[in-house]
N, C-alpha and C positions, 0 to 999 in steps of 0.2 A: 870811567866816564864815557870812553865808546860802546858800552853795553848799555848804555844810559839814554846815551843819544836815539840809538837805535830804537829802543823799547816804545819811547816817547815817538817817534816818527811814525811808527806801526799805529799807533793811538789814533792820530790822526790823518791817518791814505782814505784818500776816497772821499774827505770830507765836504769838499766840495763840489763834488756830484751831484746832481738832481735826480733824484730816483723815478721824478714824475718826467723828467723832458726825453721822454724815449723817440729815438730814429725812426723814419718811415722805414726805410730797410729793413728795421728790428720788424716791424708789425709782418705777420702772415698776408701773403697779398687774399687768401679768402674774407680775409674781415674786414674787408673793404667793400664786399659785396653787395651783403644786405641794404648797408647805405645807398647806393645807385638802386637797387630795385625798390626803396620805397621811397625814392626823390621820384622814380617812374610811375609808379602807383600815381604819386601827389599830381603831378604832371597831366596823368592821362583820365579820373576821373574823381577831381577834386573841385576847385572853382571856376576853373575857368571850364570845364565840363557842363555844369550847371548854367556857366552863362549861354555856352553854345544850344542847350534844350529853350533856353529865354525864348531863341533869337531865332527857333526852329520849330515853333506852335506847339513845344511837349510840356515846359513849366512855365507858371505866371510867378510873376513878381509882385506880391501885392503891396510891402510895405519897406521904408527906409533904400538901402542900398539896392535891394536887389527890385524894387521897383522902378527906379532910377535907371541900371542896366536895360530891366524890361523895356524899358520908353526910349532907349538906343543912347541914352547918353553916360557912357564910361570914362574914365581917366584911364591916361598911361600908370599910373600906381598899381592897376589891378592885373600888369600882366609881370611885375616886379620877382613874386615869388613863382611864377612857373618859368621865368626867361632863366632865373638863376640855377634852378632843379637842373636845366639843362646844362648850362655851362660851367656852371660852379659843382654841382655834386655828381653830376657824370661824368659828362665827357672827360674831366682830369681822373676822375679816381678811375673808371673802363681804362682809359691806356697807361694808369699807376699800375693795375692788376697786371695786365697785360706786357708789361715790363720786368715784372718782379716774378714772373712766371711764366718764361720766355717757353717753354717747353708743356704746358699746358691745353693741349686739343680746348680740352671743356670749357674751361674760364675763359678761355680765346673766344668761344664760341657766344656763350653766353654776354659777356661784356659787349662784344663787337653788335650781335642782336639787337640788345638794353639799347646802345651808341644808336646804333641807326633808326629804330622806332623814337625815342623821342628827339632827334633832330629831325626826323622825317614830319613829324607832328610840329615840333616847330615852325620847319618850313610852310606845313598846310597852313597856321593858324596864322601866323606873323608875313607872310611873304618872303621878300628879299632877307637873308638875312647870316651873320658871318659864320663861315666854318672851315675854310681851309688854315686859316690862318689861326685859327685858337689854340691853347694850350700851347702858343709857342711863345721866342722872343719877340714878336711884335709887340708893340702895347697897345693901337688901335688896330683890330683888324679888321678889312674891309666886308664890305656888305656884298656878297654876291648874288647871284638871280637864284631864285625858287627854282627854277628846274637844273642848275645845273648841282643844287643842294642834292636835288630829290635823287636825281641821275649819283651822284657822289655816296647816298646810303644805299641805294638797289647793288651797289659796288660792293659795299661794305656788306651787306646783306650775302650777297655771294661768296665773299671771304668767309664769312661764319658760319655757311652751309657747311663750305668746305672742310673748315673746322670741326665741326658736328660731326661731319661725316666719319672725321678720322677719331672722333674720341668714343672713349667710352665711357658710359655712365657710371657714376657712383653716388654715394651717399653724401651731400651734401647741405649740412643746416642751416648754412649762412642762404642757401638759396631759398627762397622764401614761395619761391612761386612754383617749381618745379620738383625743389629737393635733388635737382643732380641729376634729373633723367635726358639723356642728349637728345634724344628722338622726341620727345616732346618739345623741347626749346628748338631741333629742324624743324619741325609740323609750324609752331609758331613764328617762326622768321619764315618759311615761305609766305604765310599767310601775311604777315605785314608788308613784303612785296606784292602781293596780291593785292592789296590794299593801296599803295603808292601806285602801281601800275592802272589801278582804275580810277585815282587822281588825274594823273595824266592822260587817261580816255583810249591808252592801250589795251583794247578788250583782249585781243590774242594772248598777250602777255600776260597779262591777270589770269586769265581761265586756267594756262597750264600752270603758272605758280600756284593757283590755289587747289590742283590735283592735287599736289605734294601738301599742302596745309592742314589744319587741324578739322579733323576726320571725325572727332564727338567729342560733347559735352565734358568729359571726362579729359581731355586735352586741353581745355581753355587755361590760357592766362589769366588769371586774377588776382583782386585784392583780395584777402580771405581775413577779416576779424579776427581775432585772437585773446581782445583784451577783456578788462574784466567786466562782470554782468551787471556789478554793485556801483559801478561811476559810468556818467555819461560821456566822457572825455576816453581819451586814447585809443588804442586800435579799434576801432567800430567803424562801420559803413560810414563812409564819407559823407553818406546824406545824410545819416541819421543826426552826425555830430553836430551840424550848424543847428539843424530844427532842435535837437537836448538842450542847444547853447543862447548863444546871443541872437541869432538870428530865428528864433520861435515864432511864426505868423509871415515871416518874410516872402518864402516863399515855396511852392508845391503844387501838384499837378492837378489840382482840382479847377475846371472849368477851362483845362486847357483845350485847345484843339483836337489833340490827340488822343484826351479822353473822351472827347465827343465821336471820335470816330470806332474810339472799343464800346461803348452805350449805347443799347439797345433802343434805349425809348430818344438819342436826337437824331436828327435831323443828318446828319454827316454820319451813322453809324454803316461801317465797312462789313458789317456782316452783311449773310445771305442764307439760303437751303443749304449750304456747304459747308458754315459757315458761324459757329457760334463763339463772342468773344467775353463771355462773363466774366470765367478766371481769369484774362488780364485786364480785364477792368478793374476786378481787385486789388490784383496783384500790384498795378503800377499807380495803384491811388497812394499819393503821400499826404496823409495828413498834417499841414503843416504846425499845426499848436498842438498837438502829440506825440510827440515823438515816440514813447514809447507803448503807443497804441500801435506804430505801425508794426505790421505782419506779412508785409510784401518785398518790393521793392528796397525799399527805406528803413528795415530793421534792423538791429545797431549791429546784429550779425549773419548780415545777407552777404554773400562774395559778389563782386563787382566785376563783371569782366572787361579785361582790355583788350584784349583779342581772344577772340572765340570760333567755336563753332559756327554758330550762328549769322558772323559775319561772313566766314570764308562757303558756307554755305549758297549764301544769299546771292556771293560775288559768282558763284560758280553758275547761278542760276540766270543774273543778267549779263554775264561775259559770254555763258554758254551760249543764249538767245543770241545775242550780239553776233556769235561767230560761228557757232555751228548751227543754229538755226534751230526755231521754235520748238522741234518735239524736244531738240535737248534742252533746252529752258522750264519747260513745260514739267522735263521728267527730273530735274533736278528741283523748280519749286515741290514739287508732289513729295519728293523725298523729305524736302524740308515739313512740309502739310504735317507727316506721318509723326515726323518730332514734336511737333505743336501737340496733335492729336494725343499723343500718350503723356502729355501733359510738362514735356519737355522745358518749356519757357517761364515756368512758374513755381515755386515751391511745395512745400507741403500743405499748408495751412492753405492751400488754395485747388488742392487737386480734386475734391470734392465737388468746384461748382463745375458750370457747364463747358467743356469747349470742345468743339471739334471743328475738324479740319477733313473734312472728305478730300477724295484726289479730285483735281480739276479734270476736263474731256476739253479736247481738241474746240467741240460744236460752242462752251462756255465762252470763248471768244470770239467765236464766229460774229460775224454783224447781227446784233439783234439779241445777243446772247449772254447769259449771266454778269459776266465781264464786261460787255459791247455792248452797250445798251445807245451809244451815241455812233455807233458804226463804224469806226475806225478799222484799220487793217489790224489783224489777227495778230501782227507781231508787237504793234503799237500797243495792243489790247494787253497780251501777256506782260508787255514792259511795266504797263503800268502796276499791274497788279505784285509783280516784283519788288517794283521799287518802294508801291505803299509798303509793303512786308518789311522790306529792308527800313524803310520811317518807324515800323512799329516795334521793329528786332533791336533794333539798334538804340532804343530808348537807354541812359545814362554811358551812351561811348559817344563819338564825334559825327559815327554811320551820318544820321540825316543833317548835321549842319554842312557837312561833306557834300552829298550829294544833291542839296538844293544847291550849292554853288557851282556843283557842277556840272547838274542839266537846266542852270540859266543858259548859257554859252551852247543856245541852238536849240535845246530841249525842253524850252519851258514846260508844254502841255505835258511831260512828263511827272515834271514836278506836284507830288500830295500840297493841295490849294490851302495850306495853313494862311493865316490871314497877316498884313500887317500891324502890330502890335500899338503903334498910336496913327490917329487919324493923321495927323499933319506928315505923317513920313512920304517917301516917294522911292525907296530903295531900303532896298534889305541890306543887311550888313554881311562883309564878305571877308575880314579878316580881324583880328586882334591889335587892337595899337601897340606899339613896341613898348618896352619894360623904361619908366621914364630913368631907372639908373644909367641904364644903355644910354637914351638918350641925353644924358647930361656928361656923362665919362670917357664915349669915343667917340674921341675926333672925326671919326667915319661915317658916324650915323647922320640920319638927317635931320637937320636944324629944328624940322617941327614932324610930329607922325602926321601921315597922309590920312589918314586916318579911317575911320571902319567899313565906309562906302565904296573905298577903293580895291577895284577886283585885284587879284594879285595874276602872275603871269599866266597860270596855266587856267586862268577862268575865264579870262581877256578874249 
């Protein structure tokens, strides 16, 4: 009977196990990663991307929702899914990683990076908004001010250099954007400081963070496509998926501002003798009831960058102006010229038509001069011609929603003269209204958003 008992017990051990309900501890903290970097992808050049080009004379909105946007009128629902990318799929899973791999340089690194770029982006987009206090036991956490956010990831940013510093690279697949290479995720965290620093109008500080930043094309952060060629849906450029989708005619950069400033034959065309912008006139036409006619820009497997070259290029060029003064401006935009010139900003299917980029002379600014045609001082003259570049580089990242908000505060003449987007407006729009979940779930947030007219602190 006891060998009876026994037998039968054996039959049944374990039976009530779930073989599906495994422990976070069980999971490897690597494969946790991939998730945060493509909540960070979603975040940095998905919808609310799109609405910032609206809002910044690069795309129209011509039909349904994203016409609506274009006319300045949004709900808090459209900032739902990037408020939660941040708080819900980052920032908990970067310090789960970062727990579960307490001895880890890389992932230390990397997560910490991921963490500060998109709360840093947060901050820019949303203003005021919580972060000491998440991922803890509080259950409302309080809303704190935009710079001492901003100031709290250049922290954090410094933490994960340090990190970087001490790891080494390896092979890793879960990393979607770099594969594991440390020195390219440093290049890229300085550059994102570089990037915060010239939010806050510290030119000194940006110039030498973005010494240390991504140095070429072949450095950039980006989305990179992967999915298949035979469905319109899944891993594909993020612009191309809404024009495949629902959103077909909605919306795309035709008769934007900024394509009138790469055309030759309007009126606002930014060429010159130096100066020819055919191939990204091509390149950044979206056709929007095509989708898969586009070949530029918007094709279903263009990489997307989120931080690049190009921008820590650009910064090096108006920080340098800024601070070491005009030949270095001068000879960091020429650098960039020279990438233009060999056809650097545009694909393949476009390196054929025209574009060049001769080096700018000292005399092209002078009063009177290519650049100076309304006489302003030679360093004014350079600025501006920067900053257009940095409008026109910066086409699908936040670059020019960025910097029009933040050469209102003193700068205006600096600002590329995109137009207001409906007649009856009287102010551009300066931030993102809060995520209405937020707004309905913590007790801390404010009773109504302030909403999109309202400059946030560091534009103030």
């Amino acid at each position: 009977m006891l060998i009876s008992l026994v037998s039968c017990e054996s039959l049944v051990e374990d039976i009530n196990l779930n073989p599906n309900n495994i422990a976070v501890d069980e999971v490897a903290a690597t494969s946790f990663l991939t998730g945060i970097l493509l909540a960070n992808t979603s975040e940095h050049v998905s919808h609310v991307n799109r609405i910032s080009g609206l809002w910044s004379g690069q795309l129209v909105g011509y039909t349904s929702l994203y016409s609506n946007i274009y006319g300045y009128n949004i709900s808090t629902a459209e900032s739902v899914d990037p408020w939660s990318r941040v708080y819900i799929a980052i920032i908990p899973n970067a310090r789960h990683i970062q727990a579960a791999a307490p001895d880890d340089a890389l992932l230390h690194g990397i997560t910490k990076t991921v963490e500060a770029m998109a709360v840093s982006t947060a901050a820019s987009l949303f203003g005021d908004i919580p972060y000491s206090q998440v991922n803890s036991d509080v259950e409302d956490p309080a809303f704190e001010s935009q710079v001492s956010v901003l100031n709290a990831t250049l922290s954090l940013l410094d933490e994960a250099i340090s990190d970087l510093n001490s790891a080494s690279s390896r092979s890793l697949s879960e990393d979607i954007y770099f594969e594991g290479d440390a020195d390219k995720w440093k290049a890229a965290a300085n550059t994102v400081k570089a990037r915060i620093h010239m939010w806050m109008r510290d030119y000194p500080a940006a110039y030498a963070a973005a010494q240390s930043g991504i140095a070429s094309a072949e450095g950039n952060l980006q989305h990179i496509p992967r999915g298949d060629a035979a469905v319109n849906s899944g891993d594909k450029n993020l612009f191309f998926t809404p024009i495949a989708g629902s959103r077909a005619g909605d919306i795309g950069s035709r008769d934007s501002y900024m394509m009138g400033m790469l055309d030759a034959s309007s009126d606002t065309y930014r060429g010159n003798a130096k100066t020819d912008e055919a191939a990204r006139l091509g390149y950044y036409t979206i056709l929007e009831s095509s989708a898969g006619e586009n070949l530029g820009f918007a094709n279903q497997f263009e990489p997307q960058d989120i931080v690049s070259f190009q921008e820590n290029h650009l910064i090096l060029a108006e920080a340098g102006a800024r601070t070491a003064g005009f030949n270095t401006g001068l000879q960091h935009l020429n650098e960039y010229r020279a990438y233009l010139n060999a056809g650097g900003d545009v694909n393949a299917n476009f390196q054929d038509m025209a574009h060049v980029y001769m080096d700018y002379e000292s005399a092209d600014f002078e009063a009177g001069g290519m650049e100076n045609t309304d006489n302003a001082s030679v360093d004014k003259a350079l600025l501006r011609e920067i900053i257009e570049e940095r409008y026109i580089s910066g086409f699908g990242m936040f670059m020019p929603f960025d910097d029009a908000r933040r050469l209102r505060k003193g700068e205006s003449d600096l600002i590329v003269p995109f137009p207001l987007n409906t007649a009856s407006a009287s102010a551009y729009p300066e931030r993102f209204p809060y995520s209405d979940d937020e707004l309905n779930t913590n007790g801390n947030a404010p009773s109504d958003d302030p909403g999109i007219f309202m400059k946030t602190e560091v534009n103030q």
